[in-house]
C-alpha positions as CSV (number, residue, x, y, z in Angstrom):
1,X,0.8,0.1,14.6
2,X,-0.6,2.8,13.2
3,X,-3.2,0.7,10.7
4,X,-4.6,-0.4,14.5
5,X,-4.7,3.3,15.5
6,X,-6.7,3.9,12.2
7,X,-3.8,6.7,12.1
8,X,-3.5,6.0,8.1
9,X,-4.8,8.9,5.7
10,X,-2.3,8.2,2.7
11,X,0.0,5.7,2.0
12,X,2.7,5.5,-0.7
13,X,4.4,2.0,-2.0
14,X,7.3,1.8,-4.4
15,X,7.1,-1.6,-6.1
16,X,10.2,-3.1,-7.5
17,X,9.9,-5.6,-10.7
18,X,12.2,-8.6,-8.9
19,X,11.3,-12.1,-6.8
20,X,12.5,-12.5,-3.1
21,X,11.8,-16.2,-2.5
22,X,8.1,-16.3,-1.6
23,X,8.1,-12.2,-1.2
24,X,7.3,-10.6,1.9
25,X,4.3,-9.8,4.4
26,X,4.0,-5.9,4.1
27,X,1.1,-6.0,6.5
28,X,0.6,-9.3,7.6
29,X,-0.7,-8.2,11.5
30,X,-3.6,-6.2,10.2
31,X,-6.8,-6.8,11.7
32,X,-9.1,-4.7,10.2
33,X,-9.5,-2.9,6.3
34,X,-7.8,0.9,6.0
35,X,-10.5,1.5,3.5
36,X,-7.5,3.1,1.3
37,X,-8.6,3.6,-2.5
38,X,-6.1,3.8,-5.1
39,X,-5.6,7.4,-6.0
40,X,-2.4,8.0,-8.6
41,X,-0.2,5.5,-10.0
42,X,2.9,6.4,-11.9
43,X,4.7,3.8,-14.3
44,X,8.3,3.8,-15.3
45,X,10.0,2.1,-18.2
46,X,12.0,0.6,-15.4
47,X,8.9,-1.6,-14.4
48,X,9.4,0.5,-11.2
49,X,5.4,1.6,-10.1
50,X,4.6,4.5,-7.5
51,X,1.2,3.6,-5.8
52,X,-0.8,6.3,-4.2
53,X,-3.7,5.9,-1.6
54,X,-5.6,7.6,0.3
55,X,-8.5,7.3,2.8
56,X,-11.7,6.2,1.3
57,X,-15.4,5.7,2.6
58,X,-14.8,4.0,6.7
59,X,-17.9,1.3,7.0
């Protein structure tokens, strides 16, 4: 995976406003922190949000 590689430098998530059940495990299998800080969000009227991240301080 490439959150085990620590291949990650940005990462984009699209969240839909609806239920699935209990919802589901984006990243259930990761063992260690991406150390990804939030750096844009975009809100529609939808309830649609665009979340942005990118690589922050690696401990």
């Amino acid at each position: 995976m490439l959150f085990a590689e620590d291949l990650v430098d940005e990462l984009c998530l699209i969240v839909y406003p609806f239920l699935l059940g209990h919802g589901i495990h984006l990243y259930d299998k990761v063992e260690r922190p991406a150390h990804l800080t939030l750096s844009a969000e975009r809100r529609f009227d939808s309830g649609t949000m665009v979340l942005e991240y990118k690589r922050g301080d690696r401990q």
